[in-house]
N, C-alpha and C positions, 0 to 999 in steps of 0.2 A: 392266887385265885381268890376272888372275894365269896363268902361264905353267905349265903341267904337265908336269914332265919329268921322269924318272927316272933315280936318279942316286944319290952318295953325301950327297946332303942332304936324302933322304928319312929322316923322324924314325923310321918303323917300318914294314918291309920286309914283315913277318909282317900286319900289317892289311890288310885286304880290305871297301872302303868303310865305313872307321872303325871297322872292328870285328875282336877277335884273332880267329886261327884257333885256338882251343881244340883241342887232340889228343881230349880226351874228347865234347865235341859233332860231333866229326868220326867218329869212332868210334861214336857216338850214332846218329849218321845215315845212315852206311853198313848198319849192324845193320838198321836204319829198313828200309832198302832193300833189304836181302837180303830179309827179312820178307814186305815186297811184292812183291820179286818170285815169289817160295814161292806166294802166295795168290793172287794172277794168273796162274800156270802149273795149280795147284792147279782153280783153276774154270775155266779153257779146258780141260783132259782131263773133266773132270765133266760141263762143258754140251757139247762137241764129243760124246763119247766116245757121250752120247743121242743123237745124230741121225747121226753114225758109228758103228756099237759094229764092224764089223769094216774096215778099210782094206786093201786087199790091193795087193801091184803091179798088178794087173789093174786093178784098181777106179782109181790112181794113170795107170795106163796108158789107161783109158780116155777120163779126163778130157783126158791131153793129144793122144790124137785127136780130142778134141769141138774145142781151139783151132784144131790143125792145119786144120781143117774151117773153122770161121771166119775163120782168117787165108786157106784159099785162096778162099773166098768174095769176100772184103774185095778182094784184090787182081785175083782174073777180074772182079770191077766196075769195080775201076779200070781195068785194061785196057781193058777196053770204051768206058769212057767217052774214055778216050784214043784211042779209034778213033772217036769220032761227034763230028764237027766241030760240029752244032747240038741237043749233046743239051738235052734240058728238065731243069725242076724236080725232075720223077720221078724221074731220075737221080737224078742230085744226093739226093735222098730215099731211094732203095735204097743210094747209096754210103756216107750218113752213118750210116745203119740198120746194113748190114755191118760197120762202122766201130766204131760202139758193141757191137753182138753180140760180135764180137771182140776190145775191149779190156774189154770185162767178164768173159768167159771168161780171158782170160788176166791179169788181176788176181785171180782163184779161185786160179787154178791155183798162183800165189805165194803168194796168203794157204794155200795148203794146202801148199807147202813149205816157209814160215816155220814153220806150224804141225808139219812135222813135226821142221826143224831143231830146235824151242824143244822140243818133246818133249810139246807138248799132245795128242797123237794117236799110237795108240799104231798098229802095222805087225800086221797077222795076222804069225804065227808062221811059220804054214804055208805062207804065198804065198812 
């Protein structure tokens, strides 16, 4: 079994699973990627921008009361269920409910601050 160790008896330091690192195919492919990332920013404000055309802090604001409202949901269930020694299924069925509600709101609420960090959605001016 050959032993793989790195070291100064490596034939060429510059290979990357047998193959050079070419300056110009690296270069190539950064370009590559700036590119796409351009036309992926480019069609998240195009298609968002239709089904948002204004975003205000209000609008931002309101969203993160709708989680607040789910997270205190989620957790006065838990409570509860933490106070009934023989709850049933039902429980348990409203907790996981709360539970989803809640972390589905609050995966929005990120994918709408990624999208505002990445600059796909543009802010009212005015808010």
């Amino acid at each position: 079994m050959k032993k793989y160790v790195a070291g100064s008896s490596d034939a060429n330091r510059s290979a990357f699973w047998g193959r050079e690192l070419d300056p110009k195919e690296l270069q190539a492919q950064r370009q590559f990627m700036e590119k796409l990332e351009m036309a992926v920013a480019v069609a998240n404000r195009e298609v968002i921008h239709q089904l948002i055309p204004n975003l205000s802090t209000a609008t931002f604001q309101q969203l993160a009361v709708m989680v607040a409202r789910f997270r205190a949901s989620y957790l006065e269930a838990a409570i509860k269920l933490s106070a009934t020694p023989n709850a049933g299924n039902a429980a348990f069925d409203d907790l996981k409910h709360k539970r989803e509600m809640y972390e589905e709101s609050r995966s929005a609420f990120e994918a709408l601050e990624r999208a505002i960090e990445r600059g796909y959605v543009e802010m009212d001016k005015k808010a």
